[in-house]
C-alpha positions as CSV (number, residue, x, y, z in Angstrom):
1,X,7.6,51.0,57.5
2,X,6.7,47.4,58.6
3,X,3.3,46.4,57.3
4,X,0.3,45.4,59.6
5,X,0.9,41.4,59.5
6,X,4.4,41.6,60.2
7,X,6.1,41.4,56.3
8,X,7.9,43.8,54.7
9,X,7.1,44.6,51.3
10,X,10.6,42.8,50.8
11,X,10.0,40.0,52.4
12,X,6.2,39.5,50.6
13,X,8.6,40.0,47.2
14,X,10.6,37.1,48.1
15,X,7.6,35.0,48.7
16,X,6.2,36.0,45.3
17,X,9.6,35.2,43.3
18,X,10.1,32.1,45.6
19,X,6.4,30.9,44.7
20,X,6.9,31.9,40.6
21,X,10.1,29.7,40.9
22,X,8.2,26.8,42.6
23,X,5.6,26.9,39.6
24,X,8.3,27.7,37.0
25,X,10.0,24.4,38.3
26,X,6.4,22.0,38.6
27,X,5.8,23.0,35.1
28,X,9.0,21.7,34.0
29,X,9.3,18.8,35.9
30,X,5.7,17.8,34.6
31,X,7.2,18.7,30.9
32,X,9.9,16.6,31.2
33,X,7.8,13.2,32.7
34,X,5.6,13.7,29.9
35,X,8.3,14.1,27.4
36,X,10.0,11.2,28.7
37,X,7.7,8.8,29.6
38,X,7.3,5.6,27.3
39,X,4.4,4.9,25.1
40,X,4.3,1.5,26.4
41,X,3.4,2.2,29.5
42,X,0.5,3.2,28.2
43,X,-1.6,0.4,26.2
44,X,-2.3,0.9,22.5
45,X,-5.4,0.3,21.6
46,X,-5.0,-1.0,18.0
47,X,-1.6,-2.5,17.0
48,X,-0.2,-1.7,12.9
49,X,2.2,-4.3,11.7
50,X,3.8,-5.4,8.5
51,X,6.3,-7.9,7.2
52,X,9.7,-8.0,6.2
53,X,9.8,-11.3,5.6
54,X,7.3,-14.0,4.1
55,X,7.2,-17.5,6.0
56,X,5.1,-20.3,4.8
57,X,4.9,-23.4,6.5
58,X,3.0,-26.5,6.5
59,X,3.0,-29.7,8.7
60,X,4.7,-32.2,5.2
61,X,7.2,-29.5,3.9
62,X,8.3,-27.1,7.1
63,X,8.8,-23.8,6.7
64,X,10.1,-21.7,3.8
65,X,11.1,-18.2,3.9
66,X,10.4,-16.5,0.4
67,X,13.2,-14.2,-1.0
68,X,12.8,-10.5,-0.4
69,X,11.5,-9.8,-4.2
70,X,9.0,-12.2,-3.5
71,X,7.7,-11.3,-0.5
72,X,3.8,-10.3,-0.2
73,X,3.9,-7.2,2.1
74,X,1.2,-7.7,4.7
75,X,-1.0,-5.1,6.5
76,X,-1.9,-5.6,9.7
77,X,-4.4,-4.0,12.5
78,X,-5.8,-5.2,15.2
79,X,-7.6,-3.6,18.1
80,X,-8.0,-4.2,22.1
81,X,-11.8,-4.7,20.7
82,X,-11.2,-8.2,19.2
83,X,-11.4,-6.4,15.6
84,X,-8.7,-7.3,13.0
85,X,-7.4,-6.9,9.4
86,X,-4.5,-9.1,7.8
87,X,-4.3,-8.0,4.5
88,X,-2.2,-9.6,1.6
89,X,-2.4,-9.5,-1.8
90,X,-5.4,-8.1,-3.2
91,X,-7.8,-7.9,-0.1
92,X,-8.2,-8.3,3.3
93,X,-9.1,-11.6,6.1
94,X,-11.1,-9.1,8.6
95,X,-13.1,-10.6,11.3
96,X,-13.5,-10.1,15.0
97,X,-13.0,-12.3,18.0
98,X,-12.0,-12.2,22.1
99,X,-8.6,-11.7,22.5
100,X,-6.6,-13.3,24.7
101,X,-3.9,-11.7,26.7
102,X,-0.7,-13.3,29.0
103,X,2.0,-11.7,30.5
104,X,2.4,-8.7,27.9
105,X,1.3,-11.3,24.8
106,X,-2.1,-10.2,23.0
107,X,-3.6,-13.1,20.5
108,X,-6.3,-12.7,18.5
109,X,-7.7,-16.2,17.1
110,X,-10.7,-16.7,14.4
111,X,-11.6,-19.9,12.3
112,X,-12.7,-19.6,9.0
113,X,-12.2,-16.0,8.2
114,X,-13.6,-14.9,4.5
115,X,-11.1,-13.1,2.4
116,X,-12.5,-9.7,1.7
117,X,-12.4,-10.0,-2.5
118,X,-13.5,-13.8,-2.3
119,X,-16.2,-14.1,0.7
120,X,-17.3,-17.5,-0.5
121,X,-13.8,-18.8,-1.7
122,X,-10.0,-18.5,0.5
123,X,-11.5,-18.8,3.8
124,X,-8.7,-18.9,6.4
125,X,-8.2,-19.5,10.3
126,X,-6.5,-16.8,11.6
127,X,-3.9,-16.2,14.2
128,X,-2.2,-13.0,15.6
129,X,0.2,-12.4,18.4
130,X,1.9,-9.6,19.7
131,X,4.7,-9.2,22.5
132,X,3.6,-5.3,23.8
133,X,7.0,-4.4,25.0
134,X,9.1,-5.4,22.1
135,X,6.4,-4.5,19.1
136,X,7.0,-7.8,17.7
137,X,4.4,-9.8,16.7
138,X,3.5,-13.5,14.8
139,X,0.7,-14.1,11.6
140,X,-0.6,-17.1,11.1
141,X,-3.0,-16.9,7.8
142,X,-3.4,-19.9,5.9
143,X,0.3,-21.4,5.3
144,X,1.5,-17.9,5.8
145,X,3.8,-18.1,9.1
146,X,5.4,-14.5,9.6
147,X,7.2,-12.9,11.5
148,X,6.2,-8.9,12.0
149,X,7.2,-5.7,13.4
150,X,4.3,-3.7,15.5
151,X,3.5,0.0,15.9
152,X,1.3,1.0,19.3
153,X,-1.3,3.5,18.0
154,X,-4.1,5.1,20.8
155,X,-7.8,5.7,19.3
156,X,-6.3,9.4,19.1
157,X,-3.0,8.8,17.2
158,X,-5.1,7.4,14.1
């Protein structure tokens, strides 16, 4: 017996299945963008790096890489904030400054940055770079020159 509107309780079931379908397929489509979006499309807001290598340059002598068993591993984080951290050896250059950014290319520049374990002693100008697409990045501390590999992190990854 056709109902008052004109459907059959057949034809209201195919709506029903047709519209749990429709949902069924949003929710995975949505899945699936998430899943396979890239985190750089999204910008980090503090960058981790280290070193592989250990570079020291100066103007009289060029540039020297060390050997791998004499490299100083360097930690490194910097933030969209202007805040940043080079440690080496047995402290940390932290400071904050305005960052600069270019065509995917963050730099973070200070003068005269105090060495955590020696405030008044090993004061350093500091420069920082990192390329955001490739998570490649550039230390300057001192004579140290390095090259460096960089990890994205959002406020809520650390």
């Amino acid at each position: 017996m056709p109902k008052p509107n004109g459907y059959s309780s057949r034809s209201s079931g195919a709506i029903f299945a047709a519209l749990i379908k429709w949902s069924v397929a949003m929710w995975m489509l949505a899945f699936a963008t998430i899943i396979s979006s890239s985190k750089s499309e999204v910008p980090a807001d503090t960058w981790l790096c280290k070193n592989d290598i250990e570079v020291w340059c100066t103007l009289n002598d060029g540039c020297d890489a060390k050997n791998a068993d004499e490299t100083t591993p360097m930690s490194i984080a910097a933030s969209r904030d202007g805040e940043f951290s080079v440690c080496a050896y047995t402290g940390c250059w932290e400071g904050d400054t305005r960052i600069t950014q270019n065509a995917g290319r963050i730099m973070w520049a200070a003068d005269d940055v105090p060495f955590s374990t020696q405030p008044d002693g090993f004061r350093t100008n500091i420069t920082l770079m990192i390329i955001e697409h490739e998570g490649v990045g550039f230390v300057r501390a001192g004579s140290i020159a390095s090259p460096l590999v960089c990890l994205p992190r959002a406020i809520d990854q650390e």
